[in-house]
N, C-alpha and C positions, 0 to 999 in steps of 0.2 A: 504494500500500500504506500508506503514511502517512496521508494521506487519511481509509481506512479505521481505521485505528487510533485517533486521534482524533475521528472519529464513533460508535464504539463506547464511549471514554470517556467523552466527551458524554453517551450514552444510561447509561450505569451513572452517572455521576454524578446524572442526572435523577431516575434509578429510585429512589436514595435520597434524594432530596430528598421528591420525592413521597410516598415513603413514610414520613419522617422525618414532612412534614406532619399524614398522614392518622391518623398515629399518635399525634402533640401534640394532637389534637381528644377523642381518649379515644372509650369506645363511645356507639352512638347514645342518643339521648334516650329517655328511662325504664328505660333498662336498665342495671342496671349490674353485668351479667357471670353468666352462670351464670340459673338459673332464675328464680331471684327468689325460691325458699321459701315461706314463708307471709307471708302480706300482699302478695303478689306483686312486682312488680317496680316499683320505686321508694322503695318504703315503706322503709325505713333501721331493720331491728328490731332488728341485731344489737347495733348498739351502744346500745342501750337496758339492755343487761345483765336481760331480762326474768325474772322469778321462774318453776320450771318450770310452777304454775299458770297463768302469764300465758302462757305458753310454748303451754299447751293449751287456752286461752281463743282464741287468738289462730288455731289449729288449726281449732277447732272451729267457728270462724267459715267460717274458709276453706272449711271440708267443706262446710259450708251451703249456702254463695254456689252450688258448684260442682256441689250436686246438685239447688239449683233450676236453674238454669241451664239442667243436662243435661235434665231433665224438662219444662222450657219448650217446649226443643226438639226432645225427644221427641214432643212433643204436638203438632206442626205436621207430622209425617213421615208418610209414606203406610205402609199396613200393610209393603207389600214393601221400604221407606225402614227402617223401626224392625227389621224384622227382620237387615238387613244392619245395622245399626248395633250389632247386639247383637250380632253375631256380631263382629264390626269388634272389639269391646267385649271380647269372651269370646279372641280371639286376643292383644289385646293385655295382659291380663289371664296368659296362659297365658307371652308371650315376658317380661313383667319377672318370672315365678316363675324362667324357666329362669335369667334372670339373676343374682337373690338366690342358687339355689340351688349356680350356679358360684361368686359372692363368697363364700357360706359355708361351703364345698369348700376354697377356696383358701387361706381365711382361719384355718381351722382344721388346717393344715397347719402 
């Protein structure tokens, strides 16, 4: 029984080592935390203290990138590919309304 009780410490003792470790390394490489926002993830804008112009500059860039992007690869998709994608599209489109419209619910409470 002893035995066991100090192999069980052994192993809790490990378990916060390890995670002590894994946890001093910080999160993986380009990311650092959360979505990224615009400029995506690494770009470092917050602390730029940007004007709200540069703010929407910065935006509109982003919008750009992301609907050539989507349209690149809209155009290499097979008719019955593009149509599930829009649909794909139009659902996910439809669950962040229902989400704003519960934070706006809540919020105005």
């Amino acid at each position: 029984m002893n035995r066991f009780r100090v192999m069980v410490a052994v192993a809790v003792v490990q378990l916060f080592v390890v995670g002590s470790v894994a946890f001093a390394q910080g999160p993986p490489a380009g990311r650092r935390g959360g979505s990224g926002g615009p400029g995506g993830p690494g770009l470092a804008l917050r602390g730029l203290e940007l004007s709200d112009v540069q703010r929407q500059q910065v935006r509109d860039i982003v919008q750009r990138h992301r609907d050539g992007v989507r349209d690149e690869i809209f155009a290499l998709l097979t008719p019955e590919q593009l149509a599930k994608a829009k649909q794909l599209e139009a659902d996910r489109e439809a669950r962040m309304k229902q989400r704003l419209d519960r934070f706006e619910r809540r919020r105005s409470r």
